[in-house]
C-alpha positions as CSV (number, residue, x, y, z in Angstrom):
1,X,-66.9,100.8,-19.4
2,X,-69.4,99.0,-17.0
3,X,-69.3,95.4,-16.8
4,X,-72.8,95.5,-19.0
5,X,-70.9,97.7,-21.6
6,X,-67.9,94.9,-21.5
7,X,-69.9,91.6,-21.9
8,X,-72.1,93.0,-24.5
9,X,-68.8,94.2,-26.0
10,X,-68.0,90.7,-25.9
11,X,-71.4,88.7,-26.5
12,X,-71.1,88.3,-30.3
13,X,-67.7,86.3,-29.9
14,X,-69.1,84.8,-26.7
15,X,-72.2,83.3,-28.5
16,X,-70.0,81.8,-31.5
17,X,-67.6,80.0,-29.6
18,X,-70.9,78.6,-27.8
19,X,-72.7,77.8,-31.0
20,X,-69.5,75.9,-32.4
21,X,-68.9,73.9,-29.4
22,X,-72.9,73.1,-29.0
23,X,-74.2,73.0,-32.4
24,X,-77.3,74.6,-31.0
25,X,-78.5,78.3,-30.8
26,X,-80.8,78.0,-28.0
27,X,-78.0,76.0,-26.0
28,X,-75.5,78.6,-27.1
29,X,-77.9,81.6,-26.0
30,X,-78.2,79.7,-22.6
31,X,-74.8,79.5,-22.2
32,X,-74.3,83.0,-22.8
33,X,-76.8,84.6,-20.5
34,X,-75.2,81.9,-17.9
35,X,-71.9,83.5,-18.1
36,X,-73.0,86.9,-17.8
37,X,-74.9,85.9,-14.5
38,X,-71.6,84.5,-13.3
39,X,-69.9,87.6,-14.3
40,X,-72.2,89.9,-12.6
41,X,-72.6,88.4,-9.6
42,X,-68.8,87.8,-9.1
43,X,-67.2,90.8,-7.0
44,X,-63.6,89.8,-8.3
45,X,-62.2,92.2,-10.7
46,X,-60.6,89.9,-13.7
47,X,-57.4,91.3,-15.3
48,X,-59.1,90.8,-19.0
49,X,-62.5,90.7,-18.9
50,X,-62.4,88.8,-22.4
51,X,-60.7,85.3,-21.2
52,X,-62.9,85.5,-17.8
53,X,-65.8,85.7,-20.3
54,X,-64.3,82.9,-23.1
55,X,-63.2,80.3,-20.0
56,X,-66.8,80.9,-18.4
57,X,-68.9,79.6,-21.4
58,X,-66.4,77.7,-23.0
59,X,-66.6,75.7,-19.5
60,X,-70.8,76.2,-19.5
61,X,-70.5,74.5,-23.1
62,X,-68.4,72.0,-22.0
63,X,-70.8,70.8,-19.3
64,X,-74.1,71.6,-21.7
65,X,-72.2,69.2,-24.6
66,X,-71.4,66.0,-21.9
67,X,-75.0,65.7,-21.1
68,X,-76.5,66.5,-24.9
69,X,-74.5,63.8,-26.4
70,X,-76.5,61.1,-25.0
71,X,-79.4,62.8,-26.5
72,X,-78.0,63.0,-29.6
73,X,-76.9,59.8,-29.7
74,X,-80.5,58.6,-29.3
75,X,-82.0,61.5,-31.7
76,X,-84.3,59.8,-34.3
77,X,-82.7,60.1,-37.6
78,X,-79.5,62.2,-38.6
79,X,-79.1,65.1,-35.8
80,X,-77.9,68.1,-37.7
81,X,-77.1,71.7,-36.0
82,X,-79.5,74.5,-35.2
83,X,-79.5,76.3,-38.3
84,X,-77.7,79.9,-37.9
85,X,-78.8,82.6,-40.7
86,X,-76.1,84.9,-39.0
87,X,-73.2,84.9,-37.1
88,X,-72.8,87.8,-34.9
89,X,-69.0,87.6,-34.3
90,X,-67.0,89.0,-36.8
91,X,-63.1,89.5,-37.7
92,X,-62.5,90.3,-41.3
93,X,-58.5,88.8,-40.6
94,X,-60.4,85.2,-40.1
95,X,-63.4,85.5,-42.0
96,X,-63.0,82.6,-44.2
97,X,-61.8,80.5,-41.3
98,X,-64.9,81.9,-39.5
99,X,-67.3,80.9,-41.8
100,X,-66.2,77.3,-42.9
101,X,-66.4,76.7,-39.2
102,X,-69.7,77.5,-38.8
103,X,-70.9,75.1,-42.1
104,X,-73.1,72.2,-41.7
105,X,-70.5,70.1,-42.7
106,X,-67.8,71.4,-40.2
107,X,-70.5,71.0,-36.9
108,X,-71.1,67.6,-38.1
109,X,-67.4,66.7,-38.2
110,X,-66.4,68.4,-35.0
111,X,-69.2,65.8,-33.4
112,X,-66.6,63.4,-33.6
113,X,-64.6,64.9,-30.8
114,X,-64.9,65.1,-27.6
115,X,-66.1,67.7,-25.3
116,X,-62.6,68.9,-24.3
117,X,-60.7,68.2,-28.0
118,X,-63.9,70.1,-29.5
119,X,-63.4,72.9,-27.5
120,X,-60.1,73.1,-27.8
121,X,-59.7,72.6,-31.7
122,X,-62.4,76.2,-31.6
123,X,-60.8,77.9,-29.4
124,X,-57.2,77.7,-31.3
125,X,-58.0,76.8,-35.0
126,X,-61.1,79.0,-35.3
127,X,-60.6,82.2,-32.6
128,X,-56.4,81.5,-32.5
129,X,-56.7,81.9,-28.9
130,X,-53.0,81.2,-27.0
131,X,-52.4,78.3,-25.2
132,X,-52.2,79.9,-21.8
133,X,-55.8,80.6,-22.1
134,X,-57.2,77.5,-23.7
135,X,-56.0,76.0,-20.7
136,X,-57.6,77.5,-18.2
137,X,-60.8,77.2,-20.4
138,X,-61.1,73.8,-20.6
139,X,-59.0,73.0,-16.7
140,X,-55.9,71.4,-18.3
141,X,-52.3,72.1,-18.6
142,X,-50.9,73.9,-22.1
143,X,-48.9,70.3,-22.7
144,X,-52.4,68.3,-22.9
145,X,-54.3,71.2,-24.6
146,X,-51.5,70.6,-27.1
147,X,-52.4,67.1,-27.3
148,X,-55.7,67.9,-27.3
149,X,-55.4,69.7,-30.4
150,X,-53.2,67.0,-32.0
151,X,-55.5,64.4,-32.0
152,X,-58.7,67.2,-33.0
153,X,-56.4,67.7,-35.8
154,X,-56.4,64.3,-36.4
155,X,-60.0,63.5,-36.7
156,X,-60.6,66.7,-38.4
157,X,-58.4,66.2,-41.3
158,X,-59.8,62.7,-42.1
159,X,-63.0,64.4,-43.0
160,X,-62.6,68.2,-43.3
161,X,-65.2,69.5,-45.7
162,X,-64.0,71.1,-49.0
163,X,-66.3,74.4,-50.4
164,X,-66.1,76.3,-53.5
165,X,-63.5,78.7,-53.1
166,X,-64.9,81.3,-55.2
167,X,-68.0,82.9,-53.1
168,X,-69.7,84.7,-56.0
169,X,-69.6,81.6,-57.6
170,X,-71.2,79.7,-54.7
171,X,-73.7,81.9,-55.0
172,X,-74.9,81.9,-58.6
173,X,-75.0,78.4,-58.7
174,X,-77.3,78.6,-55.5
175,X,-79.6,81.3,-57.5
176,X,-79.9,78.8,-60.4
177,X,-80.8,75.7,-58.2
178,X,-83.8,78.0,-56.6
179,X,-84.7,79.5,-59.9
180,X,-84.8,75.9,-61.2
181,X,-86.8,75.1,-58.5
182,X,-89.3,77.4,-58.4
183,X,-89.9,77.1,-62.1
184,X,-90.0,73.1,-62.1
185,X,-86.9,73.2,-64.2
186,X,-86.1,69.6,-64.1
187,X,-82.9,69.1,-66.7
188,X,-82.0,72.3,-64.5
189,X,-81.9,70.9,-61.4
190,X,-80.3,68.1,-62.5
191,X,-77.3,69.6,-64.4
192,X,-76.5,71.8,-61.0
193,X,-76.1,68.4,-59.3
194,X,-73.1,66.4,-58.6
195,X,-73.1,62.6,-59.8
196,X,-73.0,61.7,-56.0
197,X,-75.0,64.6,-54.7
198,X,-77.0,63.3,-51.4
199,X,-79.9,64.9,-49.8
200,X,-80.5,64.3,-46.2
201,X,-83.0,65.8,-43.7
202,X,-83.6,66.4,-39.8
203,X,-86.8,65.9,-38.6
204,X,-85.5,63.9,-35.1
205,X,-89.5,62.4,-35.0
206,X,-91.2,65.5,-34.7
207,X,-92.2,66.1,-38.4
208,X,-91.9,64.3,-41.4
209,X,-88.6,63.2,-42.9
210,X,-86.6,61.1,-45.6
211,X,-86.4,57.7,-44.7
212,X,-82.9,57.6,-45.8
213,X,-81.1,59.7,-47.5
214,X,-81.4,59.9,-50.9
215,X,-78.0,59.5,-53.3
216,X,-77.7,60.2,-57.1
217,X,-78.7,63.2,-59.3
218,X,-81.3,61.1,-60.9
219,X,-82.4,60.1,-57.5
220,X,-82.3,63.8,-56.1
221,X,-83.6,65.5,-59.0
222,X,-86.7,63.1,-58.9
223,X,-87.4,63.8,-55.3
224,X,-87.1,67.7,-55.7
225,X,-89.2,68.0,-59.1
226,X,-92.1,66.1,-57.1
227,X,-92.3,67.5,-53.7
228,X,-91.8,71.2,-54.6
229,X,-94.3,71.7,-57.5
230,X,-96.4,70.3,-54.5
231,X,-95.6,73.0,-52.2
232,X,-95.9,75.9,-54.4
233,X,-99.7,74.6,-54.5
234,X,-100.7,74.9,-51.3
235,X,-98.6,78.6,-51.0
236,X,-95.3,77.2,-49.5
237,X,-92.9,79.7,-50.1
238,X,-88.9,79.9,-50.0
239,X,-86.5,83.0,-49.4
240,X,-83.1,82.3,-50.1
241,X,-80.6,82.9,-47.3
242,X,-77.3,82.2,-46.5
243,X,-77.8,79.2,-43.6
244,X,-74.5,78.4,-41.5
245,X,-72.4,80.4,-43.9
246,X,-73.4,78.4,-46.7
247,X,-76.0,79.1,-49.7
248,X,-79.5,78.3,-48.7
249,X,-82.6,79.3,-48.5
250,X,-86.0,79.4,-45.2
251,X,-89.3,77.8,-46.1
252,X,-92.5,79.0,-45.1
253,X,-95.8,78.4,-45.4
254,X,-99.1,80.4,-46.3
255,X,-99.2,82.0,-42.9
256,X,-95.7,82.9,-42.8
257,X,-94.4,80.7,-40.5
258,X,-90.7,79.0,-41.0
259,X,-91.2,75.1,-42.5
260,X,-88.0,73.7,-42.7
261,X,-84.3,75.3,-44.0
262,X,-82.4,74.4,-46.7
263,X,-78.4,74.4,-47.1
264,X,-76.3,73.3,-49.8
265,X,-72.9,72.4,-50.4
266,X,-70.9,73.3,-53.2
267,X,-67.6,72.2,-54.7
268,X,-66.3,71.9,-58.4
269,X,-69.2,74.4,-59.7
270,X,-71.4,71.4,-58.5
271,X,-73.5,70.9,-55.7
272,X,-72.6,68.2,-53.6
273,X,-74.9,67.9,-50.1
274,X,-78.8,69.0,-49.6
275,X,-79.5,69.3,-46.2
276,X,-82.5,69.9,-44.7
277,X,-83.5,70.8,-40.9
278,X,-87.7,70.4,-40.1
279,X,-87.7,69.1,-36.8
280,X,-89.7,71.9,-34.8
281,X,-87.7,72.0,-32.1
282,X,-84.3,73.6,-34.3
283,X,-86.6,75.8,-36.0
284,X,-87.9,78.8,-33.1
285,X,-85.0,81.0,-33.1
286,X,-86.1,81.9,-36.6
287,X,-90.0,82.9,-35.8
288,X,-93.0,81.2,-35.7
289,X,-92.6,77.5,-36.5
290,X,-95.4,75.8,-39.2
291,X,-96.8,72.5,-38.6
292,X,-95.1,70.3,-40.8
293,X,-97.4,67.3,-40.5
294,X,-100.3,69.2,-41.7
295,X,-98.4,70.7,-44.6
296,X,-98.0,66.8,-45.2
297,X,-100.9,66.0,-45.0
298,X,-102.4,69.0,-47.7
299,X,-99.5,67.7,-49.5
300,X,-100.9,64.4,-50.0
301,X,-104.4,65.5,-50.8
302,X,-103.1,67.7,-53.8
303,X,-101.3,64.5,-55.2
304,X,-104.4,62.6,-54.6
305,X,-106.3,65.1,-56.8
306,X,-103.9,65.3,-59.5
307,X,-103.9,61.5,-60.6
């Protein structure tokens, strides 16, 4: 096989250990094309073509990560990851490890690691690479990449999101929530809802957001049951999708283009989390983005009209 053959071979694991170490698609996609630019223009011949590959844009991420967490750090708002309607990489022997990975919930945690303990805690937990490799990925020794791992663990376990085991049953409760949704079911809505359900949303600045968060079915229920009926006035539309492994659903508006995304989290045949993710900027991988502020703003007029 040519070395195009063997990197695309090897792109769909490439781009997910990217994605989990980055939390961004775009940034992930960079990294990729990165390490195939090293790889081509390198006249050594590796002995497996797959670590040269995993240590080249586990390294690119590393660097990427260092000099994005500032940013983040400064991000109007909560700063939630790219949303990802499909991961490419797949392995039916870790598929359930795979996919809680790649939740919301699990990106958001790992952002309280480190570059090097992030990176690490993927390569071994989620892609049960040895330690051999891992070090040379990240440029330490197997002792401190065990270390590493240790204290990944650590953090990880203090917070480690909990989903509803049962996919099929994730699943129906996600096509009720919609269908109450769509039909402005509002004891629905609210019985699908956990006592301490939040809803949060990303629009980092650059379209229009919660305030806060908003906590308590009451709370939740209210908010959804006046904003949707709304949108399906002015032609806003929803598909539901699966978004980071996880029930959800993509937005759009008259002309098509992508609004916001929608996840949810489920536990206990309840759901637990809404997040949302309307800042522009998360949203192009997925088409053409709308203009959120003027969906707002036609928002605001219908309510006008109706009182």
């Amino acid at each position: 096989m040519n070395k195009v053959g063997e990197f695309e071979e090897l792109r769909p694991l490439l781009f997910s250990i990217a994605y989990r170490i980055l939390g961004s698609v775009s940034e992930a996609e960079d990294a990729v094309q990165e390490a195939w630019l090293r790889f081509d223009g390198s006249a050594a011949v590796p002995t497996s073509v797959k670590a040269f590959l995993s240590t080249t844009v586990t390294r690119i991420s590393i660097d990427v990560l260092r000099s994005a967490r500032m940013r983040r750090e400064e991000y109007v708002g909560p700063w939630f990851p790219e949303p990802l309607l499909s991961d490419p990489y797949q392995d039916p022997a870790r598929s359930a490890e795979l996919a809680d990975s790649v939740s919301m919930a699990a990106l958001l945690l790992l952002e309280r690691l480190s570059p090097l303990e992030r990176s690490v805690f993927v390569l071994r937990e989620v892609f049960g690479f040895g330690f051999d490799d891992i070090a040379s990925a990240v440029g330490r020794s197997e002792p401190a990449c065990r270390q590493l791992l240790v204290r990944a663990r650590r953090h990880m376990r203090t917070g480690r999101p909990r989903f509803e085991a049962d996919r099929q049953k994730r699943e129906e409760l996600a096509r009720r929530f919609f269908d109450a949704l769509r039909e402005g079911d509002v004891s629905g809505l609210r019985d699908l809802l956990a006592t301490d359900v939040q809803m949060v949303g990303d629009g980092g600045g650059k379209a229009p957001q919660l305030a806060r968060a908003v906590a308590g079915a009451e709370n939740v229920t209210r908010l959804l049951a006046s904003v949707f009926p709304l949108l399906a006035r002015i032609d806003v539309t929803f598909e539901p999708h699966e978004v980071n492994a996880q029930p959800g659903a993509v937005f759009r508006d008259r002309d098509g283009k992508v609004l916001h995304t929608l996840v949810l989290d489920v536990l206990d045949g309840r759901i637990q989390t809404i997040r949302t993710v309307i800042n522009p900027d998360k949203l192009g991988h997925l088409g053409p983005v709308a203009d959120a502020w003027t969906v707002s703003d036609e928002v605001k007029r219908v309510r006008r009209r109706m009182r």
